[in-house]
PAMIDREN-430575 format. One record per residue (C-alpha): residue number from 0; residue in one letter; y, z, x. Coordinates in steps of 0.25 Angstrom, whole numbers, plus 5000, padded with zeros to 4 digits. Layout:
PAMIDREN-430575
<node k="NUM" r="a" c2="Y" c3="Z" c1="X"/>
...
end
This chain:
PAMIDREN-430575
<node k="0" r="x" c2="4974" c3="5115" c1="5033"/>
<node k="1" r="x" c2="4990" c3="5115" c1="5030"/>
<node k="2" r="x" c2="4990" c3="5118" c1="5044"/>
<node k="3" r="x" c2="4983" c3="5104" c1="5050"/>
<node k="4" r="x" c2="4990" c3="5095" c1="5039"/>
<node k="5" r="x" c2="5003" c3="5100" c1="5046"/>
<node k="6" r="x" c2="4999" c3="5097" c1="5058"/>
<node k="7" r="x" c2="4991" c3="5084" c1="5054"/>
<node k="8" r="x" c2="5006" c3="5081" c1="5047"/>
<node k="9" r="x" c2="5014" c3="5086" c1="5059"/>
<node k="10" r="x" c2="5004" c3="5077" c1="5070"/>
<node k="11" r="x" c2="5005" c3="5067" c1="5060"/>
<node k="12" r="x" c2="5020" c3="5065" c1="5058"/>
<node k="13" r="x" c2="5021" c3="5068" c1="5074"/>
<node k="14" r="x" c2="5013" c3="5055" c1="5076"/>
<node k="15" r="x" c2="5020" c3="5046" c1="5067"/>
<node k="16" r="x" c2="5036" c3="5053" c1="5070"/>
<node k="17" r="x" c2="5029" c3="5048" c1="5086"/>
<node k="18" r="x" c2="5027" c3="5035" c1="5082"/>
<node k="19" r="x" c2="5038" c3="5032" c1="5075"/>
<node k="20" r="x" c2="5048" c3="5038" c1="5086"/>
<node k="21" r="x" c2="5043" c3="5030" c1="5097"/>
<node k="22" r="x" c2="5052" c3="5020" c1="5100"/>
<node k="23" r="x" c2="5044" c3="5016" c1="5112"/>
<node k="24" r="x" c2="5031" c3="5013" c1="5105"/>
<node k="25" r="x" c2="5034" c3="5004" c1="5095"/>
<node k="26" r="x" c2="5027" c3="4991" c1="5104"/>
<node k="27" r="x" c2="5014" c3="4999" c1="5101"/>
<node k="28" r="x" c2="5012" c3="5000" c1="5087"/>
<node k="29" r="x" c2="5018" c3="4986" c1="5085"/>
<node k="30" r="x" c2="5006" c3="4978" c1="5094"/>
<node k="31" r="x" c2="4997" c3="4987" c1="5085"/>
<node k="32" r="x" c2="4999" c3="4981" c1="5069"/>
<node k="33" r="x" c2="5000" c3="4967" c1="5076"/>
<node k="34" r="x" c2="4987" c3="4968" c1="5082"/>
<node k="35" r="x" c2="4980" c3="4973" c1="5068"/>
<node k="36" r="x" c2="4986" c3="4963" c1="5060"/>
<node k="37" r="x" c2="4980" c3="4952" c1="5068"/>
<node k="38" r="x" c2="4967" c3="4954" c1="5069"/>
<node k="39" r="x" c2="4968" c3="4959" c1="5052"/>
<node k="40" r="x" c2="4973" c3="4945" c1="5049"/>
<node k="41" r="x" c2="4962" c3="4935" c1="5053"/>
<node k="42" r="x" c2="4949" c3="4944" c1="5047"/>
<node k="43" r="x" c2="4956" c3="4942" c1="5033"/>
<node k="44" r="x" c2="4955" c3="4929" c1="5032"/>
<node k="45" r="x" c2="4938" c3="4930" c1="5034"/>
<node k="46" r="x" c2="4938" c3="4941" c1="5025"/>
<node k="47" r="x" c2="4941" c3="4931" c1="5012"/>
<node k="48" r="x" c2="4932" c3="4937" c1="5000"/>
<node k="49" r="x" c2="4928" c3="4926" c1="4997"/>
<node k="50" r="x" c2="4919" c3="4923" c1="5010"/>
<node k="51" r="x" c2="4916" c3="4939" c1="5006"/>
<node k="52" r="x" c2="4911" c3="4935" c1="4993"/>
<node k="53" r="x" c2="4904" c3="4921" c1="4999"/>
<node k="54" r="x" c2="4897" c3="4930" c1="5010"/>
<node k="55" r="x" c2="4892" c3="4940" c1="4999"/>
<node k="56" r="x" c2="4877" c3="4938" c1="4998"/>
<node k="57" r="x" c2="4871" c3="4930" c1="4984"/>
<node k="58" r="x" c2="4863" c3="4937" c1="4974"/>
<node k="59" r="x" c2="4850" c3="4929" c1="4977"/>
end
């Protein structure tokens, strides 16, 4: 087990230390947050609990 968590570490910091050192890259992880918080943005607005609470079905 102790020997897998090591690796698991080891891959692990490898990975970031990679991402982080890439001076080259940077134009990729930028596009990616911009492109999530967009389509996050307008689905709030029709998610209000009060139209939830309107939708739920009566007691009849």
């Amino acid at each position: 087990m102790t020997q897998w968590l090591g690796y698991l570490g080891a891959v692990g910091m490898i990975m970031v230390g990679a991402g982080l050192n890439a001076p080259a890259e940077p134009a990729e992880p930028a596009p990616e947050p911009v492109v999530v918080a967009a389509p996050v943005a307008p689905p709030t607005p029709a998610m209000d609990p009060s139209a939830a609470q309107n939708n739920a079905p009566s007691g009849g």
